[in-house]
C-alpha positions in Angstrom: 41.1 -24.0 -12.1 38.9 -26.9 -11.6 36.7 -29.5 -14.1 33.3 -30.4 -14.8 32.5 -31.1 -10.9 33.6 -28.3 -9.8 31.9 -26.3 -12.5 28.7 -28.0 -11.6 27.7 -30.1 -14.6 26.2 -32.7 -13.0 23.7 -30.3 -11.5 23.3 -28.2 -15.0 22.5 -32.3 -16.7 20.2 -32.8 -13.7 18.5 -29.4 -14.7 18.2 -30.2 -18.4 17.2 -33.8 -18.1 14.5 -32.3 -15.7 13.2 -29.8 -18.3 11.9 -29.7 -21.3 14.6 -30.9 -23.3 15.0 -34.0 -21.3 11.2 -34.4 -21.6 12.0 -34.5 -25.5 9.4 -31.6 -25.9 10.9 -30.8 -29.3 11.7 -34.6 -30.8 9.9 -36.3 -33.2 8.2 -39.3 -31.1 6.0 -41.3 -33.4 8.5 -43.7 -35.0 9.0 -45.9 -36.7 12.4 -46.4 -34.3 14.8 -48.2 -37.4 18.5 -47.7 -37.3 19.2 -44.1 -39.1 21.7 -42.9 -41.2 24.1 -40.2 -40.0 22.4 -37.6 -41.5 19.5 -38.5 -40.1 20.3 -37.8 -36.5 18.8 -39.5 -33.6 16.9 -42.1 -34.1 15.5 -43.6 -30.4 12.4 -43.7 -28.9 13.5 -42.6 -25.5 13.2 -38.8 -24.6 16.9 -38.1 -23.2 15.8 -38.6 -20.0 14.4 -42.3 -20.4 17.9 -42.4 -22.2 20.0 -41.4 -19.6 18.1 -43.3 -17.1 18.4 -46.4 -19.3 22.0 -46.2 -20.1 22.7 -45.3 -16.7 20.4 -48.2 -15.1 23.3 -50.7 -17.3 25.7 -49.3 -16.6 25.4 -49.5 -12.8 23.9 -52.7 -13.2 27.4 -53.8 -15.0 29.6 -52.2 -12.3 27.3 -53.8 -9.4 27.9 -57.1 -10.8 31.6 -56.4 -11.0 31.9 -55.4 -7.2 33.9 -52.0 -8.5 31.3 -48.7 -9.0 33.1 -46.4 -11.8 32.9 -43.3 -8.8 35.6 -46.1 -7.6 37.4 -46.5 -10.5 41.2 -45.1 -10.9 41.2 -42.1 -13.4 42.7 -44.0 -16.0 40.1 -47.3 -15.6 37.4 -45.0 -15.9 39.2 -43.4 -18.9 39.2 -46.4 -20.6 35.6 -47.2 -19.9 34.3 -44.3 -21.6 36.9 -44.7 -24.6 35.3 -48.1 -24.8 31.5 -46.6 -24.6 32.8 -43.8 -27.3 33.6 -47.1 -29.7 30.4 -47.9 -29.6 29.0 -51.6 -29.8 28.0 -52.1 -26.4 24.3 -52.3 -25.4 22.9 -50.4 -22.7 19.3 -51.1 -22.2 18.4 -50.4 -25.4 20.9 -47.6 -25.5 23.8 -47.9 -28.2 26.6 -47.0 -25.8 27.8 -44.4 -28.4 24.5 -42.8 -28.6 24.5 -42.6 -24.8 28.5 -41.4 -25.0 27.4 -38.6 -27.8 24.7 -37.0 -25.5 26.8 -37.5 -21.6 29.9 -35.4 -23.9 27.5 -32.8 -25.5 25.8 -32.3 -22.4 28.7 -32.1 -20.3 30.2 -29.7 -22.8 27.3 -27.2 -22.4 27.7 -27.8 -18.6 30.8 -26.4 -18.3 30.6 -23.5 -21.0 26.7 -22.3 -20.6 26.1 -19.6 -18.7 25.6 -19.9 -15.1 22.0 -19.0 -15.4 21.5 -22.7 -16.5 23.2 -24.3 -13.4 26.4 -25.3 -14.6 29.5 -23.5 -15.4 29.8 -22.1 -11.5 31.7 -18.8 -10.6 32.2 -18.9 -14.6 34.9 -21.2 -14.1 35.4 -22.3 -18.0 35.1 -18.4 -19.1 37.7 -17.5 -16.4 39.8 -20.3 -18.1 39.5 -19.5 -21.6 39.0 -15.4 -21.4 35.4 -15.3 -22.0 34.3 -12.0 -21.1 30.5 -13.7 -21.1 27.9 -11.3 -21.7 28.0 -7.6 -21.3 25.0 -5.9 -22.0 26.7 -4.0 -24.4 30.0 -3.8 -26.3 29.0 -0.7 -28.3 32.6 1.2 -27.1 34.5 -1.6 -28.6 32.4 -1.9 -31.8 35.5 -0.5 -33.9 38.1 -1.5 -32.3 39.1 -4.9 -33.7 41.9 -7.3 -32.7 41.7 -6.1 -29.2 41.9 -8.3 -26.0 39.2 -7.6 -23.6 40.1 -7.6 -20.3 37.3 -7.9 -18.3 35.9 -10.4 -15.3 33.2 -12.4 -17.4 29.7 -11.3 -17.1 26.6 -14.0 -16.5 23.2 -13.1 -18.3 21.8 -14.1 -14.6 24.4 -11.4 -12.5 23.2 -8.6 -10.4 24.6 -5.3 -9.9 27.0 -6.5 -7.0 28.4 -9.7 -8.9 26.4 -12.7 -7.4 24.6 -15.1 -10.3 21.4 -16.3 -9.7 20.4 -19.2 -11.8 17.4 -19.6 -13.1 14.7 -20.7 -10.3 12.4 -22.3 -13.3 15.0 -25.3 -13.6 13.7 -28.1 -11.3 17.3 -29.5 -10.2 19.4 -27.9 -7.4 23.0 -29.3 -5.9 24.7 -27.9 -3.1 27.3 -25.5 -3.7 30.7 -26.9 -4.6 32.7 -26.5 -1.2 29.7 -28.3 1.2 
């Protein structure tokens, strides 16, 4: 099957931190920036990019001075690095390290299970995995039938009439193809 490189996620984060929603086009951005309750959701002043960035920025900054990059790291090091950002407690710039942890696992969540129109999720790897039949136009000659598996190749909102996805051209980021 294949994971979250394979599936492209790093180019589907590149494309949302690029856009609007790593702009922070929808957030609130006039403060005042005071620790927040749960309910109250994010409560930064960075736009996710700036946070990214930020966090990031530390994070190499930490490895640099160690002499090890995490891309260097043995699975299980880097394992416990992130269970360690998860915790929380640790400052990155600015950047509560679980804050930074909460948006790198959301984002690499929809990475892997968007559709492919959005960058990530190549060759709708993750629906192949799970049996996501993505999304067919219509499903009006199963409408009554209930319980039933489909059994179908999965379907990207961005497919043409001989199978290829083109993702959408409006996102700024790009990666090469997974095999270069």
């Amino acid at each position: 099957m294949g994971g979250a490189i394979e599936a492209g996620v790093p180019n589907y984060i590149d494309k949302q931190l690029g856009g609007a929603w790593g702009a922070g086009e929808r957030l609130y951005r006039s403060g005042p920036w005071q620790p927040g309750t749960p309910s109250q959701g994010y409560q930064l002043p960075f736009t996710p990019a700036e946070l990214f960035k930020k966090a990031i920025g530390a994070i190499n900054k930490e490895f640099a001075a160690s002499g090890t990059p995490f891309a260097k790291m043995s699975p299980d090091q880097q394992d416990d690095y992130l269970r360690k950002l998860e915790a929380g407690g640790k400052d990155l710039d600015g950047v509560p390290s679980e804050v930074f942890f909460a948006h790198l696992w959301g984002s690499t969540l929809e990475g892997f299970f968007a559709d492919p129109v959005y960058g990530g999720n190549r060759d709708m790897i993750s629906w192949r995995m799970i049996g996501f039949p993505g999304a067919y136009a219509s499903y009006y000659d199963l409408v009554d039938q209930h319980g039933i598996k489909i059994d179908r190749a999965p379907m990207s909102l961005a497919q043409d009439a001989h199978g290829h996805v083109h993702p959408n051209p409006n996102l700024p980021a790009d990666s090469p193809p997974h095999n270069q």
